[in-house]
Backbone as CSV, one residue per row, in Angstrom:
resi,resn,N_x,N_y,N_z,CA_x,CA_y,CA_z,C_x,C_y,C_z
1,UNK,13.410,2.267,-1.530,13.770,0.881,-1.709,13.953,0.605,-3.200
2,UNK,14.888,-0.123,-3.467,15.081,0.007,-5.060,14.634,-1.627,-5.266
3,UNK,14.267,-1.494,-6.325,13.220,-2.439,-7.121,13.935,-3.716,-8.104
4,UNK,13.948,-4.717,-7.675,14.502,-6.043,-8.994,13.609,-5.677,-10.153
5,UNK,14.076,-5.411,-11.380,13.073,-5.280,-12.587,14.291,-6.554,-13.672
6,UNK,13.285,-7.201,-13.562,13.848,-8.379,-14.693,13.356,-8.272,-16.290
7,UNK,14.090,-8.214,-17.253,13.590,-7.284,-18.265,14.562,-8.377,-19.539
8,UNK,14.134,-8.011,-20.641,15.011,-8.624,-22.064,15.129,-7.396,-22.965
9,UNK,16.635,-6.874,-23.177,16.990,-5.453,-23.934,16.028,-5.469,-25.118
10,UNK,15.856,-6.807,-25.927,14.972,-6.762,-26.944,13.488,-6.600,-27.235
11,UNK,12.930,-6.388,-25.715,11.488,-6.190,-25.527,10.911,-5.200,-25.574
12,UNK,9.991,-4.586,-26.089,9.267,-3.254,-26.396,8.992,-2.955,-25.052
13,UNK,7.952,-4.199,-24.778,7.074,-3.610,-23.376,8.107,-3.228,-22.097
14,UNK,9.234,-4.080,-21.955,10.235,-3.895,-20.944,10.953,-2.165,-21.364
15,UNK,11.518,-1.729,-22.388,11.766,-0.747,-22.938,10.595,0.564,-22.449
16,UNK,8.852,-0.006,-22.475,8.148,0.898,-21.724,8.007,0.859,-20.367
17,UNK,8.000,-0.317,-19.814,7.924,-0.128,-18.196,9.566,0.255,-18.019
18,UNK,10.365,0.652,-18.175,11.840,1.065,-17.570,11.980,2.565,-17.606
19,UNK,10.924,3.014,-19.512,10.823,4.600,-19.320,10.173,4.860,-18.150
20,UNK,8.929,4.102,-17.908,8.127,4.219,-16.592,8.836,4.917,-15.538
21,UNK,9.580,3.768,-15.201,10.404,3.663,-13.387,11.229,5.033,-13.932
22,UNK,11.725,4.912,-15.064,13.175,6.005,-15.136,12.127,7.373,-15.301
23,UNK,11.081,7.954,-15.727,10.078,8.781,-15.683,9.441,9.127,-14.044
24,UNK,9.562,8.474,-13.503,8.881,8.222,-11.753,10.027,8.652,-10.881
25,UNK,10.987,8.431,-11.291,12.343,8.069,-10.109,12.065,7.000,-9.510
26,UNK,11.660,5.981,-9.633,11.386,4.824,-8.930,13.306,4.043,-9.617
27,UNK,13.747,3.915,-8.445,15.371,3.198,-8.846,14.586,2.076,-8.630
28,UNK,15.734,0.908,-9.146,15.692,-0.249,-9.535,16.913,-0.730,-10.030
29,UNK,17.168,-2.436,-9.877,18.084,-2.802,-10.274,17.896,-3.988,-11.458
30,UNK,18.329,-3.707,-12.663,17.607,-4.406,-13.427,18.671,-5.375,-13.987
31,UNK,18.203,-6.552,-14.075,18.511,-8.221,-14.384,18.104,-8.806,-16.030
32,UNK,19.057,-8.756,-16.532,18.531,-9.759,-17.979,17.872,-10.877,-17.819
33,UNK,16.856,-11.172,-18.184,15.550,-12.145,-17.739,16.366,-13.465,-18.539
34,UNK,16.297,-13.757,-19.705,17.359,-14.653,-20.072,18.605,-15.362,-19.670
35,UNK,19.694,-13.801,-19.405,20.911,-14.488,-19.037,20.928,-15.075,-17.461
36,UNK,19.980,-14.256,-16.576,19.908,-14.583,-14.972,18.118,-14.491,-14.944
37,UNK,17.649,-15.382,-15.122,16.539,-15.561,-14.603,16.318,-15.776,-13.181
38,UNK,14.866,-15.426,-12.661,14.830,-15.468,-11.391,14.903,-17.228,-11.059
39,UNK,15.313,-17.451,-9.833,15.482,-18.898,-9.456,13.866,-19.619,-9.054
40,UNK,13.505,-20.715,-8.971,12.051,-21.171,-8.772,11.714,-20.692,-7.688
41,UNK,12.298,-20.160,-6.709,11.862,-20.073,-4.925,11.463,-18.318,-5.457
42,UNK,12.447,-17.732,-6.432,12.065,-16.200,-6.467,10.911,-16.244,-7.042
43,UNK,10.317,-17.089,-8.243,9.092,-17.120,-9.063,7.753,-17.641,-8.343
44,UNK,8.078,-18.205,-7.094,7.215,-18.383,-6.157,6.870,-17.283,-5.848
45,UNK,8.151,-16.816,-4.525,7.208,-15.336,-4.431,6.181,-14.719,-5.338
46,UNK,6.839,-14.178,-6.646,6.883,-13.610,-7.593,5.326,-13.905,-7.761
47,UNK,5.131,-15.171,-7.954,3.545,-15.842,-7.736,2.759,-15.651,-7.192
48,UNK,3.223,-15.231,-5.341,1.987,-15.304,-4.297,1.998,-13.722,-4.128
49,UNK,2.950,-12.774,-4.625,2.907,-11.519,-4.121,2.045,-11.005,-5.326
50,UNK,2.528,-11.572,-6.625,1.355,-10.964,-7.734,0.151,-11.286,-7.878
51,UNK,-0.356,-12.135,-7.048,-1.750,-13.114,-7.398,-2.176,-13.286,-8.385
52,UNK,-1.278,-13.302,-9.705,-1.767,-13.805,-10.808,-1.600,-15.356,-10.902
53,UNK,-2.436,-15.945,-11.989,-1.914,-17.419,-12.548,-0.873,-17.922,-12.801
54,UNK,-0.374,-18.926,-12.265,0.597,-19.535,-12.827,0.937,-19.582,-14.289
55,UNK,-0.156,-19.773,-15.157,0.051,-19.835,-16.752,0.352,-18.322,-16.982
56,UNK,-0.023,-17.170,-15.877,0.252,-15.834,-16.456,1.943,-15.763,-16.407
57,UNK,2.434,-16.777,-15.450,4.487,-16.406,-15.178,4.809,-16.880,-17.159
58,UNK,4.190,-17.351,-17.935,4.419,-17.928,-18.908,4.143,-16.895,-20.354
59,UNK,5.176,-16.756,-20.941,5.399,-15.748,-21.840,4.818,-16.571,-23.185
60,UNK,3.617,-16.764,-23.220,2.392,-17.505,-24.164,2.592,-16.752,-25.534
61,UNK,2.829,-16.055,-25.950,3.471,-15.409,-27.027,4.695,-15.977,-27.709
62,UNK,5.746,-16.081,-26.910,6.762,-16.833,-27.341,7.074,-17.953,-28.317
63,UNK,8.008,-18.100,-28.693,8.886,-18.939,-29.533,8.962,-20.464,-28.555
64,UNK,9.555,-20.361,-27.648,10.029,-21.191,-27.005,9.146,-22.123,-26.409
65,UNK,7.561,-20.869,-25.806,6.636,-21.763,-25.432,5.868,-22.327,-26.154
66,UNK,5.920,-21.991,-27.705,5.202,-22.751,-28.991,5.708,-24.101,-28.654
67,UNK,7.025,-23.724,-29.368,7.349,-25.075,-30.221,7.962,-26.185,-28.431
68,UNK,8.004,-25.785,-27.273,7.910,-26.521,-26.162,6.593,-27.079,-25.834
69,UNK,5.560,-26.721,-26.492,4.238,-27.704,-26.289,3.474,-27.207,-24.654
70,UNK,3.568,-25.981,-24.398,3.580,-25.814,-22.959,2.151,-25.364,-23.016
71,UNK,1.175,-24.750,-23.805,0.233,-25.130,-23.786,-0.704,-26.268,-23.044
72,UNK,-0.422,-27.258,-23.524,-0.596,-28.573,-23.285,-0.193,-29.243,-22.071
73,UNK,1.400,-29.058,-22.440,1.976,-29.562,-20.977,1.551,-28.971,-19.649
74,UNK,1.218,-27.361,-19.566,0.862,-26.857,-18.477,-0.700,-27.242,-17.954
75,UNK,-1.043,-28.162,-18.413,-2.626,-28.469,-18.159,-2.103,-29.947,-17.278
76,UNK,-1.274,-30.348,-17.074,-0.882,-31.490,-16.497,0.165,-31.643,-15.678
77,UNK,0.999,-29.994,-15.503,2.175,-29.786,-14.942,1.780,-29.241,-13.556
78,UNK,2.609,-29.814,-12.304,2.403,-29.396,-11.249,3.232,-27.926,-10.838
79,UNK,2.748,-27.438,-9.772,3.580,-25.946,-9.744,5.248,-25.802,-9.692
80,UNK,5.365,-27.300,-8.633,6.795,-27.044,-8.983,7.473,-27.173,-10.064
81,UNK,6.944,-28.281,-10.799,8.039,-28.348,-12.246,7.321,-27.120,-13.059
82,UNK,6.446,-26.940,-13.221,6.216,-25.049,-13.754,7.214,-24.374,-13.257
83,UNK,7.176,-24.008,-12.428,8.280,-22.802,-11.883,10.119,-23.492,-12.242
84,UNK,9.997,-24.884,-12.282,11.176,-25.428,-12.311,11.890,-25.161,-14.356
85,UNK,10.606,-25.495,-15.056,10.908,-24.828,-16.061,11.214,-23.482,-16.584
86,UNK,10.533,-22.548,-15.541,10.545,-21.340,-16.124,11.953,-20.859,-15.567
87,UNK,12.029,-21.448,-14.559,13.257,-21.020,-14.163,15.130,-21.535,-14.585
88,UNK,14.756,-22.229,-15.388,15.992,-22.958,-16.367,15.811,-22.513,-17.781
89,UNK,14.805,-21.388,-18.029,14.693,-20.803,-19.189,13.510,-19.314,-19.109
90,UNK,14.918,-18.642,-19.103,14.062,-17.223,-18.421,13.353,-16.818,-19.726
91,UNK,13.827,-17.448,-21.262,12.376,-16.768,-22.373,11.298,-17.474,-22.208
92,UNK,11.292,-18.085,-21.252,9.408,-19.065,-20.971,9.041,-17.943,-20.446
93,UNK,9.868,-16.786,-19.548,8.945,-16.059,-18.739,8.114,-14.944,-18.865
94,UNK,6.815,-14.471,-18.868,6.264,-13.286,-19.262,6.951,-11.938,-18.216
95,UNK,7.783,-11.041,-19.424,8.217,-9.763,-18.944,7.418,-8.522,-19.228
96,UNK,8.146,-7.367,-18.740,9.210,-7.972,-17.361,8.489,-8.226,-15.970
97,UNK,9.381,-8.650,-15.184,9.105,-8.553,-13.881,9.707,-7.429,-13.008
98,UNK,8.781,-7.518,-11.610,9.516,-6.103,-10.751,8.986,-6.604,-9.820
99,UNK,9.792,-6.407,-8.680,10.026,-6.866,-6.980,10.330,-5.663,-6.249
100,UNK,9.347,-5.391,-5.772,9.825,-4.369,-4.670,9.356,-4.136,-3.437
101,UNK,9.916,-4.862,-2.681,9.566,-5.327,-1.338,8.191,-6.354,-1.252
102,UNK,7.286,-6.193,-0.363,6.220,-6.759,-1.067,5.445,-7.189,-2.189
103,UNK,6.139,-6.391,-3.245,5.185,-6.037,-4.444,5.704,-6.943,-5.094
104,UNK,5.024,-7.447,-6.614,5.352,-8.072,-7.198,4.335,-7.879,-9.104
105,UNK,4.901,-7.732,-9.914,4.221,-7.251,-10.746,4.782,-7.534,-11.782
106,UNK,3.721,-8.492,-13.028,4.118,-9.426,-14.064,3.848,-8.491,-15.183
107,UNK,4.711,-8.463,-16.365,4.485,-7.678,-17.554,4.178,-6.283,-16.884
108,UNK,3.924,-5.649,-17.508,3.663,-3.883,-17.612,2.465,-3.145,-18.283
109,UNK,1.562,-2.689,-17.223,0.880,-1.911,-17.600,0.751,-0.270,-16.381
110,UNK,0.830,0.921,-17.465,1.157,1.893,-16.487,0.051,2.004,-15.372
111,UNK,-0.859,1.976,-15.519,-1.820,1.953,-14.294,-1.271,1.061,-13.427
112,UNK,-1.234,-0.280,-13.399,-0.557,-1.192,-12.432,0.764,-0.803,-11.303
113,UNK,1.262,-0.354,-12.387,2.774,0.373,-12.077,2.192,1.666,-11.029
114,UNK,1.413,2.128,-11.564,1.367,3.562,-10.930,0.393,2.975,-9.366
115,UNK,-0.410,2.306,-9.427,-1.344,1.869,-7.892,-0.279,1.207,-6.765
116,UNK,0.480,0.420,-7.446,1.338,-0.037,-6.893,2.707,0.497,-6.583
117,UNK,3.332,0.864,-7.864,4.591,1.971,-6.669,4.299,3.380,-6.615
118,UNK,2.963,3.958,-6.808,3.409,5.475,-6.844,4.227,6.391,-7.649
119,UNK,5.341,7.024,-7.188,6.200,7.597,-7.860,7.087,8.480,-6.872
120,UNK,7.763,8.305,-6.854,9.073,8.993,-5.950,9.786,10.074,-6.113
121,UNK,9.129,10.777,-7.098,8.848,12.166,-7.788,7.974,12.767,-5.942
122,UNK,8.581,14.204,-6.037,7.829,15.014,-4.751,7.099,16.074,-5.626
């Protein structure tokens, strides 16, 4: 099953989870997180399949989420307009992301990667 990996060319960590998948044989079809961000209904999933926090879909590092005050604002923001923002501005979002079937998995760490898809290497 090949994998949505939503990624930004300019990102280190995306640059390591892609050697990952491309190191594994794990295929995938990968999406500029910026130019096509996932839509709010995909960041839902994206939400209930990763069981992380909502403030974790949020790329807290960023430029965008500085000087947007989202800090703050997210202490008073309901889920939908969260997801409604992140999804009208894919650099709010913490990368990359990866969808693969059930799975769902925020930023990159190789252990994560590895419990969750294995490797498609025989």
């Amino acid at each position: 099953m090949k994998a949505v990996f939503y990624a930004y060319p300019g990102c280190s960590t995306c640059r390591n989870a892609r050697r990952w998948l491309d190191d594994h044989d794990i295929p995938y079809e990968e999406r500029n997180i910026a130019e096509h961000p996932p839509s709010a209904a995909e960041l839902r999933t994206i939400l209930q399949r990763s069981g992380v926090a909502l403030r974790r879909l949020f790329n807290t590092s960023g430029q965008l989420y500085r000087t947007g005050g989202y800090a703050e604002r997210l202490k008073t923001m309901d889920e939908d307009s969260a997801l409604a923002e992140l999804a009208s501005h894919g650099m709010l979002i913490r990368r990359p992301l990866l969808l693969r079937g059930a799975i769902a998995l925020v930023g990159f760490d190789a252990a994560a990667y590895a419990g969750a898809l294995g490797s498609a290497k025989t």
